[in-house]
NUVO-483524 format. One record per residue: x, y, z of N, C-alpha, C, CB in turn; residue in one letter. Coordinates in pm, whole numbers, padded with zeros to 5 digits, always signed. Glycine has a CB too. Layout:
N
XYZXYZXYZXYZA;...
This chain:
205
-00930-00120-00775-01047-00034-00787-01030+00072-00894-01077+00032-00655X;-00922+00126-00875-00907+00214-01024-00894+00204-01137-00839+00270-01041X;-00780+00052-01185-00831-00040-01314-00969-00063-01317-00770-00181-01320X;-01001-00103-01247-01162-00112-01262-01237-00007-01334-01227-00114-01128X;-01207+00110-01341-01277+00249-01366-01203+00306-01522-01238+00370-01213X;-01097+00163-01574-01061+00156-01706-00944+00294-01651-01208+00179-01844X;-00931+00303-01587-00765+00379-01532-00610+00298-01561-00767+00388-01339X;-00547+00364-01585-00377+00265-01624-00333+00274-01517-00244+00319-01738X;-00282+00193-01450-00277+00150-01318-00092+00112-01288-00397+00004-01304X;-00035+00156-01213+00164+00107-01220+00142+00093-01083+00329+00245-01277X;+00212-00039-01052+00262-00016-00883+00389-00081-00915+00162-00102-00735X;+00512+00022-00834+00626+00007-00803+00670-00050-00668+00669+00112-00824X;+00710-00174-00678+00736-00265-00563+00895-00301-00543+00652-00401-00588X;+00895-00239-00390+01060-00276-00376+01077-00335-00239+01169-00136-00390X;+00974-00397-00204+00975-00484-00096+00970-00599-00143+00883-00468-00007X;+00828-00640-00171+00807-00780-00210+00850-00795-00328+00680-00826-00205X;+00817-00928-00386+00795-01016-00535+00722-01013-00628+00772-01120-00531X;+00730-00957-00739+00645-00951-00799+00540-01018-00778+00677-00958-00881X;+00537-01171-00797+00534-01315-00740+00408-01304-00631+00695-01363-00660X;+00458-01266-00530+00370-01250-00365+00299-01125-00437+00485-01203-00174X;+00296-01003-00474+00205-00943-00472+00072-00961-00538+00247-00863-00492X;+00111-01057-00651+00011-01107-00786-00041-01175-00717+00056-01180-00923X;+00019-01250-00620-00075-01386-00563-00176-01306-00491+00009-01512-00444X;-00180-01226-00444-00248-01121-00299-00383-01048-00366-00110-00960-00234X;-00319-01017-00507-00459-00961-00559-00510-01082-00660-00441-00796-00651X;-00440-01192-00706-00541-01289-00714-00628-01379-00593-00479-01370-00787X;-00588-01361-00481-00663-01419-00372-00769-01323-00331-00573-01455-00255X;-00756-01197-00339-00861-01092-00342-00965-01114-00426-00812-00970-00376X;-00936-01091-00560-01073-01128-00681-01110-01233-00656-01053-01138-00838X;-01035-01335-00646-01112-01469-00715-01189-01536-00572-00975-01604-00801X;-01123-01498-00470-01218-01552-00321-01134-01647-00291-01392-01620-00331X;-01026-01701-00329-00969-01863-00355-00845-01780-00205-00875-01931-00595X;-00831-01880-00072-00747-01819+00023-00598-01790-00064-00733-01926+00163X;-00511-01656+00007-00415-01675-00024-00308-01792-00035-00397-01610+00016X;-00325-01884+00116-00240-01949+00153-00235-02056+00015-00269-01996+00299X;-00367-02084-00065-00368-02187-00148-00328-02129-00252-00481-02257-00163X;-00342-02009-00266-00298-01950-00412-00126-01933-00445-00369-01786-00422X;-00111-01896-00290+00024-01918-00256+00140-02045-00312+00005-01929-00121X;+00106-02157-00235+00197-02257-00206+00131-02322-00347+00190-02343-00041X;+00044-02308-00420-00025-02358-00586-00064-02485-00529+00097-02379-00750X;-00175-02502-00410-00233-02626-00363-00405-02601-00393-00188-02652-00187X;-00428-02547-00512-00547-02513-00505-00637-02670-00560-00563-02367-00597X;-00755-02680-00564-00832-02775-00603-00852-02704-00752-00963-02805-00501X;-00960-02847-00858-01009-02743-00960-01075-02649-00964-01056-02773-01029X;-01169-02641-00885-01247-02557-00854-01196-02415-00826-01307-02607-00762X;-01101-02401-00750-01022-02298-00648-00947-02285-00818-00908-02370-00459X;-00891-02378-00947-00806-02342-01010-00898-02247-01090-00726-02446-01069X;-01008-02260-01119-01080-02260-01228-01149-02091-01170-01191-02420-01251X;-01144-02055-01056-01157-01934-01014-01013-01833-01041-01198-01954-00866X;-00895-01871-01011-00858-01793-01032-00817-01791-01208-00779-01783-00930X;-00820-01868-01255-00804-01878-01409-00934-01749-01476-00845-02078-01465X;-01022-01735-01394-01158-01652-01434-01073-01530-01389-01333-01686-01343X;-01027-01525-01296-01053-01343-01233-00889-01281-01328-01034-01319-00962X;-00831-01356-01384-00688-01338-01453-00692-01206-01540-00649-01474-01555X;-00818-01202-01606-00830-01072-01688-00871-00963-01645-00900-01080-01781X;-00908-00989-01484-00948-00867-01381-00836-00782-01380-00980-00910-01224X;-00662-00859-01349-00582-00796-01314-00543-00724-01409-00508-00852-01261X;-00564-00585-01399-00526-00493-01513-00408-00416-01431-00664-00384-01576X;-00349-00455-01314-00249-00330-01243-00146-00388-01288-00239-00297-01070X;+00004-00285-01345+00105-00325-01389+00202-00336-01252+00144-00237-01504X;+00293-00416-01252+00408-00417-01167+00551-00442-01191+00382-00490-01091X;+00592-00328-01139+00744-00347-01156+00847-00359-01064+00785-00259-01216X;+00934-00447-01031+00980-00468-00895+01140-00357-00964+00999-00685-00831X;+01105-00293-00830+01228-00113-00832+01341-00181-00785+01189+00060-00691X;+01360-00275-00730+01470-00275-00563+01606-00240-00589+01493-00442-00478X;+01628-00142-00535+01796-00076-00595+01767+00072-00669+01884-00201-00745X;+01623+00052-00755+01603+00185-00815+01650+00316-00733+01457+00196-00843X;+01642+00458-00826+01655+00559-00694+01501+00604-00740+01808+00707-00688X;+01503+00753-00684+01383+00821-00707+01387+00852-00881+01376+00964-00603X;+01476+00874-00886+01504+00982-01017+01428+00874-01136+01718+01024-01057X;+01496+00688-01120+01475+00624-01200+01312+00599-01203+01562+00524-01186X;+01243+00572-01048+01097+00597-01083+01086+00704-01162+01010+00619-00971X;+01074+00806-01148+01014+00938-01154+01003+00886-01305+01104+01095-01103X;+01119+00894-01404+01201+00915-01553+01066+00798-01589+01428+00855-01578X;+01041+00677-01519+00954+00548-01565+00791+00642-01569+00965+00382-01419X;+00788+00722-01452+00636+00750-01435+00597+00857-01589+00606+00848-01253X;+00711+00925-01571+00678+01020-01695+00673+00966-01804+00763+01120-01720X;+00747+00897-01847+00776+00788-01984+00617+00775-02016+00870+00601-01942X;+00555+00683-01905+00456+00597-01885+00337+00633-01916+00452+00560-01776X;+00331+00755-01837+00193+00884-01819+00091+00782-01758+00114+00975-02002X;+00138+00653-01656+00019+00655-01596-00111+00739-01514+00050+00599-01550X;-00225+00664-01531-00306+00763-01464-00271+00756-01300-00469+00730-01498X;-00271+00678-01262-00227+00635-01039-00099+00539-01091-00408+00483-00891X;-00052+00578-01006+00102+00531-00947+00133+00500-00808+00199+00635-00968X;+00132+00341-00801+00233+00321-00668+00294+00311-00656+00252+00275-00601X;+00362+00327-00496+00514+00340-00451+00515+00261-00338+00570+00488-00417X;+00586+00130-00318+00588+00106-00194+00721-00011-00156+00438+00060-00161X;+00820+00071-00167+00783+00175+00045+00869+00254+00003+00837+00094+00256X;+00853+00378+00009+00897+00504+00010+01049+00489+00082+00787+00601+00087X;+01043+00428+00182+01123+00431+00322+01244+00355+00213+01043+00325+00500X;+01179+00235+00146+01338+00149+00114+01390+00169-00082+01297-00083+00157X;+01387+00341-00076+01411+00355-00182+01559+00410-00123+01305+00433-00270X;+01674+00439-00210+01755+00448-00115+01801+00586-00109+01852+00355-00127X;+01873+00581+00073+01901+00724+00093+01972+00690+00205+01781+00834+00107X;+02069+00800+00248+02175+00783+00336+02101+00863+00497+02334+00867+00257X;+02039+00976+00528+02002+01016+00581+01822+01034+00565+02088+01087+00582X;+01706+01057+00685+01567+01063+00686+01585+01209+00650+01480+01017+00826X;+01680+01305+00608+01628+01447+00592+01620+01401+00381+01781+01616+00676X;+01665+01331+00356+01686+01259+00195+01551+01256+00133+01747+01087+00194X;+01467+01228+00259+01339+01138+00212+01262+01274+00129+01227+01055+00371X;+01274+01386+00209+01257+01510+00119+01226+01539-00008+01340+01560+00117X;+01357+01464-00038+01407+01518-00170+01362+01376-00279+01604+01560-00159X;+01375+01288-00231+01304+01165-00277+01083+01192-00275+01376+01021-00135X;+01048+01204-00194+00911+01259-00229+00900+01431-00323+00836+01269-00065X;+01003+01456-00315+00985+01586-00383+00979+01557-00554+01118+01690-00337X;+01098+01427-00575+01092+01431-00682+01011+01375-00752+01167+01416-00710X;+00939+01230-00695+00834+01171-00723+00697+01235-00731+00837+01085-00648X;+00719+01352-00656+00552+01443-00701+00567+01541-00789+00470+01531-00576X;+00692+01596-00852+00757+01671-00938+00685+01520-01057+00959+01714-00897X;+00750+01422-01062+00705+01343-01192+00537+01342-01191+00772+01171-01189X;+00497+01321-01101+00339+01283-01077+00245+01375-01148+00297+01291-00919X;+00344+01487-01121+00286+01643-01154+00242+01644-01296+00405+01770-01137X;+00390+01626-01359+00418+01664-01479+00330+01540-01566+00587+01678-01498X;+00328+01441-01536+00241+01304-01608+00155+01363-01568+00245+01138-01573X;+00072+01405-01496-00107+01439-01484-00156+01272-01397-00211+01460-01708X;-00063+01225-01297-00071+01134-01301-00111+01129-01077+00066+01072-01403X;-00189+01044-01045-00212+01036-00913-00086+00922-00878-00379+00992-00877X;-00034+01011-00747+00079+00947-00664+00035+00862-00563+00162+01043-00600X;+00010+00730-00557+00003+00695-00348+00104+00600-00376-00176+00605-00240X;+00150+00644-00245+00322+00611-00184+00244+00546+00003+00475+00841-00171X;+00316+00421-00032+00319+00355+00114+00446+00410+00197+00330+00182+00103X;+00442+00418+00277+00541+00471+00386+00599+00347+00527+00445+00612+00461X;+00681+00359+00607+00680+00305+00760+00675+00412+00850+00806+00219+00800X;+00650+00348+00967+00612+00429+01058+00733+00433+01175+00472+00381+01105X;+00735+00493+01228+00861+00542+01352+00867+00402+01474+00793+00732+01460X;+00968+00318+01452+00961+00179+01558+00973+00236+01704+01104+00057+01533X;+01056+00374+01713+00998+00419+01856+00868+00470+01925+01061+00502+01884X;+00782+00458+01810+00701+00490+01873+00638+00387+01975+00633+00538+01793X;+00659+00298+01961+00605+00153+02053+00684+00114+02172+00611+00013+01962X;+00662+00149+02274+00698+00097+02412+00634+00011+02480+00703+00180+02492X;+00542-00023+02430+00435-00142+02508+00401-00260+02438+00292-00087+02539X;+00395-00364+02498+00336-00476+02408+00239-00446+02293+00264-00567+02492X;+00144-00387+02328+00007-00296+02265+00019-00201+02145-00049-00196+02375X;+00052-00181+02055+00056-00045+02003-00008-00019+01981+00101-00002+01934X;+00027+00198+01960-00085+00284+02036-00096+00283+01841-00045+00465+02179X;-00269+00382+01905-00296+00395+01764-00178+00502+01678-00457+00456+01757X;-00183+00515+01563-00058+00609+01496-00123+00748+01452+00019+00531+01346X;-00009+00796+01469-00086+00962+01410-00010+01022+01317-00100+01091+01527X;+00028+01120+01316+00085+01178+01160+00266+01217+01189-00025+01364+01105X;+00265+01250+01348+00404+01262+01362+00494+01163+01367+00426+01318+01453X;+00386+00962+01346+00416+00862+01387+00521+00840+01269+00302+00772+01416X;+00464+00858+01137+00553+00895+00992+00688+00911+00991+00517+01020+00931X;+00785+00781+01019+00913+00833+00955+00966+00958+00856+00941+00741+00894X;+01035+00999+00878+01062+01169+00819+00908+01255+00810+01141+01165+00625X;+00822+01256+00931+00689+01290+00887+00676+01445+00839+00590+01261+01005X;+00788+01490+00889+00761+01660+00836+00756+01648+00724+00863+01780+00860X;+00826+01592+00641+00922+01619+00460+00788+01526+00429+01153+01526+00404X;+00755+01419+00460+00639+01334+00370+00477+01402+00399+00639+01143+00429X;+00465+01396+00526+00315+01454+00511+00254+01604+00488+00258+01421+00626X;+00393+01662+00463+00347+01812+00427+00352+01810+00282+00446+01938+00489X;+00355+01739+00181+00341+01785+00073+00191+01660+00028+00505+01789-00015X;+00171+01601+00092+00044+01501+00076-00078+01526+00070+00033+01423+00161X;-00179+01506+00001-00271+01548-00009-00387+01486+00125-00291+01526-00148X;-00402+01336+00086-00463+01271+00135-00332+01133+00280-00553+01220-00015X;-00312+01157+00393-00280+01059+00459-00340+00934+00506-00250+01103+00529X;-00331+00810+00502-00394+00672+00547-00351+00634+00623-00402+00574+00484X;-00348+00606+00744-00285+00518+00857-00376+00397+00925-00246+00619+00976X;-00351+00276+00865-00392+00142+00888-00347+00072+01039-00331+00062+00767X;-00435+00082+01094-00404-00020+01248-00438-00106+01277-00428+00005+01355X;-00394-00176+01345-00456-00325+01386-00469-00352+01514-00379-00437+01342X;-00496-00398+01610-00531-00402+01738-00461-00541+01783-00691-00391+01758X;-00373-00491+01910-00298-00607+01935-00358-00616+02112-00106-00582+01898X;-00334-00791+02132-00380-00868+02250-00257-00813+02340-00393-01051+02228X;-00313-00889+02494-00185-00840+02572-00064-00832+02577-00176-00869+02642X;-00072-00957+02489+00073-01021+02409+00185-00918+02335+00020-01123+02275X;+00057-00863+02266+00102-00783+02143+00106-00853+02017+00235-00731+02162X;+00034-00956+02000-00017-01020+01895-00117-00941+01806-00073-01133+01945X;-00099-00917+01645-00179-00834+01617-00344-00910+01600-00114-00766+01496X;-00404-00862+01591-00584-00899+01594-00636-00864+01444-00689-00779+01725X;-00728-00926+01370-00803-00877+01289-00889-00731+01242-00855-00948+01307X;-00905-00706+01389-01006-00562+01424-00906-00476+01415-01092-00541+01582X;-00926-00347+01409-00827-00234+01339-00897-00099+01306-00767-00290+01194X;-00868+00000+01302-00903+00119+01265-00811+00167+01169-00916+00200+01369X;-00875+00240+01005-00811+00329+00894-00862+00454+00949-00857+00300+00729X;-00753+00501+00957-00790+00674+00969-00722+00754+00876-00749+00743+01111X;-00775+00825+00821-00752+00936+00746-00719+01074+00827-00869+00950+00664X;-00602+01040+00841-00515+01165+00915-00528+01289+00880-00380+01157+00905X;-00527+01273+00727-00490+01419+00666-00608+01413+00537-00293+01435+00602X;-00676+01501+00513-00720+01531+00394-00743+01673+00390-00830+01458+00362X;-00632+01710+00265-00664+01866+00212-00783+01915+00203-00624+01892+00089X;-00840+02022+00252-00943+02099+00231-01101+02011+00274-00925+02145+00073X;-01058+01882+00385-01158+01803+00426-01128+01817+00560-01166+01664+00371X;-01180+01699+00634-01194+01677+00811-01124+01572+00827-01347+01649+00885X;-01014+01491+00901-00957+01379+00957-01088+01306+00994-00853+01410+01079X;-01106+01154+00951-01241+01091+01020-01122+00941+01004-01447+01101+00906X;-01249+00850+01087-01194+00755+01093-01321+00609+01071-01112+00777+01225X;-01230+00513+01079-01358+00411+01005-01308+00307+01071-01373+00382+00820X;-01346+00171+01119-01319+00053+01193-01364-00062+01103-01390+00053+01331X;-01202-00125+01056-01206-00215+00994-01124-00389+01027-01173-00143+00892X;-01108-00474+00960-01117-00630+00991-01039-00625+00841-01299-00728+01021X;-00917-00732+00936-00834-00770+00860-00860-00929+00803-00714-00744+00931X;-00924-00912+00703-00946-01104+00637-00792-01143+00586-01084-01127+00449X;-00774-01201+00688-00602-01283+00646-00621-01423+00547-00508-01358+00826X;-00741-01463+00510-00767-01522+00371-00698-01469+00237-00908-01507+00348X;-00822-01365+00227-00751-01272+00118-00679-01153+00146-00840-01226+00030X;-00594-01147+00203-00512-01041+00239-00540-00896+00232-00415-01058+00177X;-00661-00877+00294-00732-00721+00264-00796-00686+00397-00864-00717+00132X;-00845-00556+00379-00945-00515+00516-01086-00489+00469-00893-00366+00601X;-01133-00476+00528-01278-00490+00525-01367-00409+00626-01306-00629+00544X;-01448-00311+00576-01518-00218+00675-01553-00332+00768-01656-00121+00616X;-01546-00323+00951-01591-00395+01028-01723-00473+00982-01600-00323+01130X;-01796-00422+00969-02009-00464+00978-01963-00573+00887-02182-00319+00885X;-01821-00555+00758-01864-00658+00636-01764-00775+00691-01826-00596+00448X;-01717-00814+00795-01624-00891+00859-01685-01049+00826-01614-00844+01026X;-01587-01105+00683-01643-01237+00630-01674-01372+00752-01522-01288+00515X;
């Protein structure tokens, strides 16, 4: 959405594959399911879509894994992108959760200085779940949540709704935990496991 708006766009990936993430936002544009974009079982048709949406992808990616903070940061400034992702905050490395501190400190120290917008994906606290069910999440749910959500502008917390099982469900609530100088609201959305995205409920494909 922000390439879209002719914005320079970086996401720093140290989970996945370069690989898996490209596939995720070509199954997004082009409509073509992930699973086919995936395993490269597409038809012509399905080829000839994503061959179209190819010049959509304007977001850069760089797989970090091993990076520290310092080495993002040194890339973001270099770069002067306009938005910058980070994901996962959590598996950048650090010996102790009081670290994470100093790791978001420095990444909004670079953000700063580029003129550049930060969103950083995070994990959430595995104790918080005692039940098959998990509960919805809130802001203290935030691994190291003091050190990360106090210097944040805007917080997102994505849920999904799980069966008795604890199987997760499509249906889900985004809430906006935190917004500076706004109101916490919340919105009910549907997870299309096609194209690997959510979707305001009402637009549930």
């Amino acid at each position: 959405g922000f390439a879209a708006q002719g914005l320079r766009v970086h996401s720093y990936i140290n989970e996945m594959s370069e690989q898996e993430r490209s596939d995720r936002t070509v199954a997004r544009l082009s409509g073509v399911p992930f699973s086919r974009v995936h395993s490269r079982t597409m038809d012509v048709n399905q080829y000839q879509q994503v061959v179209g949406c190819l010049s959509d992808m304007k977001v850069g990616l760089t797989e970090c894994a091993g990076w520290t903070a310092h080495d993002i940061a040194r890339h973001i400034r270099w770069n002067r992108w306009d938005v910058a992702g980070v994901d996962i905050i959590h598996e950048i490395a650090h010996r102790e959760e009081r670290d994470l501190a100093e790791i978001a400190q420095t990444l909004r120290a670079a953000a700063k200085q580029a003129n550049c917008a930060l969103v950083a994906c995070v994990h959430l606290n595995d104790n918080r779940v005692t039940t098959p069910q998990r509960p919805l999440p809130v802001l203290r749910d935030v691994r190291g949540s003091g050190m990360l959500v106090r210097g944040a502008d805007i917080v997102l917390l994505v849920h999904r709704d799980d069966d008795q099982d604890g199987v997760p469900q499509p249906e889900g609530v985004l809430l906006a935990a935190k917004i500076r100088n706004g109101q916490p609201n919340a919105m009910g959305v549907v997870f299309d496991a096609e194209h690997m995205r959510f979707l305001p409920r009402e637009r549930r494909p």
